[in-house]
C-alpha positions, 0 to 999 in steps of 0.5 A: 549171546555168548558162545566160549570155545567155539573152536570145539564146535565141529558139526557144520550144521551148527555152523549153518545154524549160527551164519543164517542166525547171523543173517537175520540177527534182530537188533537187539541181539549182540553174538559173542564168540570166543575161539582159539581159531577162526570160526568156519563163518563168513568173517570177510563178508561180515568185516566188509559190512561193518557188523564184525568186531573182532579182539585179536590175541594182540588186543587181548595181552597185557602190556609190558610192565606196568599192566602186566606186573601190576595183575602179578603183583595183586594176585601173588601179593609181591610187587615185581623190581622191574627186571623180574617184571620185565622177565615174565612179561617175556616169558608170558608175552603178556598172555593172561593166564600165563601172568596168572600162573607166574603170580601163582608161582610167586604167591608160594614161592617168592624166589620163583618168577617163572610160569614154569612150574606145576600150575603151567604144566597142569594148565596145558595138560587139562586145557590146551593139548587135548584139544590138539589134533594128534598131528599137532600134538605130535609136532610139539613134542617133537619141536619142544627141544627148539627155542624158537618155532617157525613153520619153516624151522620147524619143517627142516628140523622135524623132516615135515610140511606144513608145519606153518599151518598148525594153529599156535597153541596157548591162545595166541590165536584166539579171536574174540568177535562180536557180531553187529 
């Protein structure tokens, strides 16, 4: 049983559901979840007794180079010097649908070696920041003009706490996890 996006599952009566599903599972019952966040699981005890796998968003990026310039190069039908290959690995550091965006990019302008065009602006706009808390929203925008975030950084310069507890965005704190 696969269960996608389950970060926009809020009902805790489904959560109760899953964790006593969990519990009993049969055998020859394998539960896949894939979330952008930790779901509100029992995860330690699971990971304790040996029935948790998990897929983290470091096990799920594209290598530098080679892996990663070898997808750009088969969607956009370019293949990628290794500077340029080097560059949207950095930018994407290696996300998936960034890499895939970057070949999109690429496939209709060869020049352009950058995710930063329409297809990466229409992305977040239909995927990623609607499923922000309005908090969360609100800080980036207001720490877009920063080159690097921390939560630190980020409660100096925008004046706030807590920002170190604001999920990151664009999947890098995905978690794919596969239950016994």
């Amino acid at each position: 049983m696969v269960l996608d996006n389950y970060h926009l599952l809020a009902d805790r009566r489904i959560h109760e559901a899953l964790e006593y599903l969990v519990a009993y599972l049969p055998d020859s019952l394998r539960i896949v979840i894939a979330s952008r966040t930790d779901p509100p699981l029992p995860i330690a005890r699971l990971r304790a007794r040996g029935d948790l796998t998990e897929l983290r968003a470091a096990q799920l990026r594209f290598s530098p180079p080679p892996e990663a310039a070898a997808l750009v190069a088969s969607v956009s039908g370019h293949d990628l010097d290794a500077a340029v290959a080097a560059a949207v690995w950095e930018r994407t550091k290696g996300w998936a649908a960034g890499l895939q965006l970057a070949a999109l990019a690429l496939r209709t302008n060869p020049a352009k070696a950058h995710a930063d065009d329409r297809h990466l602006l229409d992305y977040f706009a239909a995927e990623v920041l609607p499923g922000l808390a309005p908090r969360h929203r609100d800080l980036l925008v207001r720490a877009a003009p920063l080159e690097r975030l921390s939560g630190p950084m980020c409660d100096a310069a925008l004046q706030v706490t807590g920002s170190a507890g604001v999920p990151a965005v664009a999947g890098a704190s995905s978690t794919g996890a596969t239950t016994r």
